[in-house]
C-alpha positions in Angstrom: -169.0 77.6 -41.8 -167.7 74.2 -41.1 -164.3 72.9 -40.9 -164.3 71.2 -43.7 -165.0 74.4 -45.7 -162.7 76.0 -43.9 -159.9 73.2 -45.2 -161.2 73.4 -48.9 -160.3 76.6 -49.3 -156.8 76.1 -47.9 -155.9 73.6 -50.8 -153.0 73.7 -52.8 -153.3 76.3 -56.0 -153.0 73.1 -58.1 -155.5 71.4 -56.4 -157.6 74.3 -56.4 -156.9 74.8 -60.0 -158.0 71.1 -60.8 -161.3 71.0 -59.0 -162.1 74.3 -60.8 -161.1 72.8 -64.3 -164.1 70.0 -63.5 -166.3 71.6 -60.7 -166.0 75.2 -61.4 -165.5 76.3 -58.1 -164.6 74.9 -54.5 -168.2 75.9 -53.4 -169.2 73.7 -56.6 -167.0 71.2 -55.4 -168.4 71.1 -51.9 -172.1 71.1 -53.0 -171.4 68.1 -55.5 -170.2 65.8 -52.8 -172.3 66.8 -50.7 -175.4 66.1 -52.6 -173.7 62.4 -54.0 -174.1 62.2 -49.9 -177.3 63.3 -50.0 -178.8 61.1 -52.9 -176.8 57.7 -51.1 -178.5 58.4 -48.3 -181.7 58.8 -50.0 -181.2 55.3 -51.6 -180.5 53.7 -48.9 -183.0 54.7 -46.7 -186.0 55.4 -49.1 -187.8 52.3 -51.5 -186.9 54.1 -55.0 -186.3 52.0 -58.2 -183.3 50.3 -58.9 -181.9 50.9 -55.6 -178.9 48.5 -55.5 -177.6 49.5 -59.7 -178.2 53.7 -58.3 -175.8 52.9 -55.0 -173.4 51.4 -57.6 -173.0 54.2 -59.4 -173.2 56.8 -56.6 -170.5 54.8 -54.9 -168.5 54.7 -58.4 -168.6 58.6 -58.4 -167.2 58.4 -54.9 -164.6 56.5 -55.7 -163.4 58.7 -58.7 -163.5 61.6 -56.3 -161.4 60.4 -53.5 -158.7 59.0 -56.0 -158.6 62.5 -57.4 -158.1 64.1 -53.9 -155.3 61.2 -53.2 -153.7 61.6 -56.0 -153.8 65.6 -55.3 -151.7 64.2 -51.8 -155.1 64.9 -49.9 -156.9 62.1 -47.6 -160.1 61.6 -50.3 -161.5 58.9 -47.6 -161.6 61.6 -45.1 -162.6 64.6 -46.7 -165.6 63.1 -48.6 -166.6 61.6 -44.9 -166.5 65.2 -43.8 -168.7 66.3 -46.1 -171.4 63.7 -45.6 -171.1 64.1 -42.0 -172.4 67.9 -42.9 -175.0 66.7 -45.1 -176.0 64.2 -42.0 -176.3 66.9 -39.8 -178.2 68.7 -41.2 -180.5 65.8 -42.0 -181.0 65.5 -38.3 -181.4 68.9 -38.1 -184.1 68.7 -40.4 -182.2 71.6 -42.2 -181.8 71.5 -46.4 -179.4 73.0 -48.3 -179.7 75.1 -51.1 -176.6 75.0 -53.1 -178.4 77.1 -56.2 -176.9 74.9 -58.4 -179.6 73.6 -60.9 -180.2 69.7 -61.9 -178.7 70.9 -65.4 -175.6 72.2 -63.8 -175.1 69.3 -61.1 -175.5 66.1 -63.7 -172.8 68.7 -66.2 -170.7 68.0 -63.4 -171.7 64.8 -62.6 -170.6 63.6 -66.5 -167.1 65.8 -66.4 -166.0 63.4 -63.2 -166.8 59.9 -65.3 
């Protein structure tokens, strides 16, 4: 398990509490970020339509989740770059993840942090 696993689950009860309320779980959590990683990474690197308005809104999801981890007292900037430093690992690792979250569930989740 990475560290950054290892720290989510350490959280304050509140914060815990909170990222259930919206994510349903820290594993949810974890997976959610991590695939908003993914799916940057994705646009950046692969010609896919509307490129430059998809980064916008994948960075305006990022942003919404770090200012929920600050204002939870947590270092947002930090833990969402730990995150997408797993998902980058395993990218060079040629290794994919399989969260077994469905589409359905992941864009449910996707709307209750807009």
């Amino acid at each position: 398990m990475s560290p950054i696993k290892e720290e989510l689950k350490k959280f304050p009860k509140t914060t815990l509490a909170k990222i259930k309320s919206i994510y349903g779980s820290i594993d949810k959590f974890y997976a959610t970020v991590y695939l908003i990683a993914r799916n940057e990474h994705q646009c950046q690197t692969m010609p896919v339509a509307a490129a430059e308005q998809r980064l916008r809104t994948i960075h305006a999801y990022q942003g919404m989740i770090r200012f929920m981890l600050d204002e939870e007292g947590l270092e947002g900037k930090r833990i969402m770059d730990d995150i997408a430093s797993d998902y980058l690992e395993d990218f060079v690792q040629y290794k994919e993840q399989d969260f077994g979250m469905t589409d359905e569930e992941f864009l449910t989740i996707i709307k209750r942090i807009g």
